[in-house]
C-alpha positions as CSV (number, residue, x, y, z in Angstrom):
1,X,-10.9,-13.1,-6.6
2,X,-10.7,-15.5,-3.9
3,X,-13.7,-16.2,-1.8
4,X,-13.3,-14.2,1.1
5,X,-12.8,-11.0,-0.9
6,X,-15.9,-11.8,-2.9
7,X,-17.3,-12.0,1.1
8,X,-16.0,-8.4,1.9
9,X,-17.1,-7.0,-1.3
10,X,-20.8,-8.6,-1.3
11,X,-20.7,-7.1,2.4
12,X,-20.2,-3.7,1.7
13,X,-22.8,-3.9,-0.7
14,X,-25.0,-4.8,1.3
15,X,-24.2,-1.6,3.2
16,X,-25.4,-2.7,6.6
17,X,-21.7,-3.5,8.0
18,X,-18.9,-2.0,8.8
19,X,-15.8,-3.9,7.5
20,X,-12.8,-4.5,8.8
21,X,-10.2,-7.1,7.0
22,X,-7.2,-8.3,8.2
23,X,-4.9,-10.1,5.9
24,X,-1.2,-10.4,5.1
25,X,0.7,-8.1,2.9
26,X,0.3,-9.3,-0.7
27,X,-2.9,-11.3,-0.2
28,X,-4.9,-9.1,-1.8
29,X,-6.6,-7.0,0.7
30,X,-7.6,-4.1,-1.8
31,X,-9.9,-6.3,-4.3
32,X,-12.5,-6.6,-1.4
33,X,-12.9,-3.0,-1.3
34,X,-12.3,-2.1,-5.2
35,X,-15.1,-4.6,-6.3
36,X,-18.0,-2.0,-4.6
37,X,-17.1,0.7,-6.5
38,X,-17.8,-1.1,-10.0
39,X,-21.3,-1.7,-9.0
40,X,-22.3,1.5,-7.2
41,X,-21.0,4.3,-9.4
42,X,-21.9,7.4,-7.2
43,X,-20.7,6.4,-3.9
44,X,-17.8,7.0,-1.5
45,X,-15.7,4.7,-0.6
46,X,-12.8,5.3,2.3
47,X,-10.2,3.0,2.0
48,X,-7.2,3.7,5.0
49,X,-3.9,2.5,4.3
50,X,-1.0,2.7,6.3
51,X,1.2,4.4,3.8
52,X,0.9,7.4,1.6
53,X,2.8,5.7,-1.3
54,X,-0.2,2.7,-0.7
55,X,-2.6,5.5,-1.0
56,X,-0.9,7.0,-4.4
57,X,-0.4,3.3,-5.9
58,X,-4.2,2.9,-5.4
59,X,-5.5,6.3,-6.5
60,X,-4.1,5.5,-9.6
61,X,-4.6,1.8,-10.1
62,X,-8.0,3.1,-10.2
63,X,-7.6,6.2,-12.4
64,X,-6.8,3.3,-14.4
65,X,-10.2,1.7,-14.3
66,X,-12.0,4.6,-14.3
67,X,-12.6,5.2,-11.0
68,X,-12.4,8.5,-9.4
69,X,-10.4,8.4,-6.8
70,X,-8.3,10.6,-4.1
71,X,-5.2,9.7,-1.4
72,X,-6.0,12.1,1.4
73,X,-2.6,13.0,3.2
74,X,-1.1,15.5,4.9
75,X,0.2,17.8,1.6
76,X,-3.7,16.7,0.1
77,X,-5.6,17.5,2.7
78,X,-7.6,20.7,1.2
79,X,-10.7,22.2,1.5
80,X,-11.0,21.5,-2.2
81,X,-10.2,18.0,-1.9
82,X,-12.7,17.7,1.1
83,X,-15.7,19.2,-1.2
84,X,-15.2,16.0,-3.4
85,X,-19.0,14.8,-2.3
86,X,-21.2,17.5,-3.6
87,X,-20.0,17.0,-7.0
88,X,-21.2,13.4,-6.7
């Protein structure tokens, strides 16, 4: 990782910010917020992209990894989908 995603990650960990990153297409935006969820197992995380096909890509980069994850859209956006946090 490059320095200033190893920033945004060691922010969120921290837990005491909210994070906003700005970056170019391709730069590797996603790392900064994927690096978290290794070191705090039961948490949420809420990543918005701008694309439901971003959204899909991630959800299962991550499957990948491991890590649970969800793309919330409009065809996903169920009640059942929603109740994801009580089972954490």
């Amino acid at each position: 990782p490059c320095l200033w995603q190893v920033k945004v990650a060691l922010t969120l960990l921290k837990g005491d910010k909210d994070i906003l990153c700005i970056a170019g297409t391709g730069m590797g935006k996603i790392l900064g917020f994927w690096i978290p969820l290794l070191f705090q197992v039961n948490s949420i995380q809420l990543v918005v992209t701008p694309l439901n096909l971003l959204g899909k890509q991630n959800t299962m980069s991550l499957a990948k990894a491991g890590i649970r994850a969800i793309a919330i859209n409009a065809e996903t956006a169920t009640a059942a989908n929603f109740s994801v946090s009580a089972t954490l």
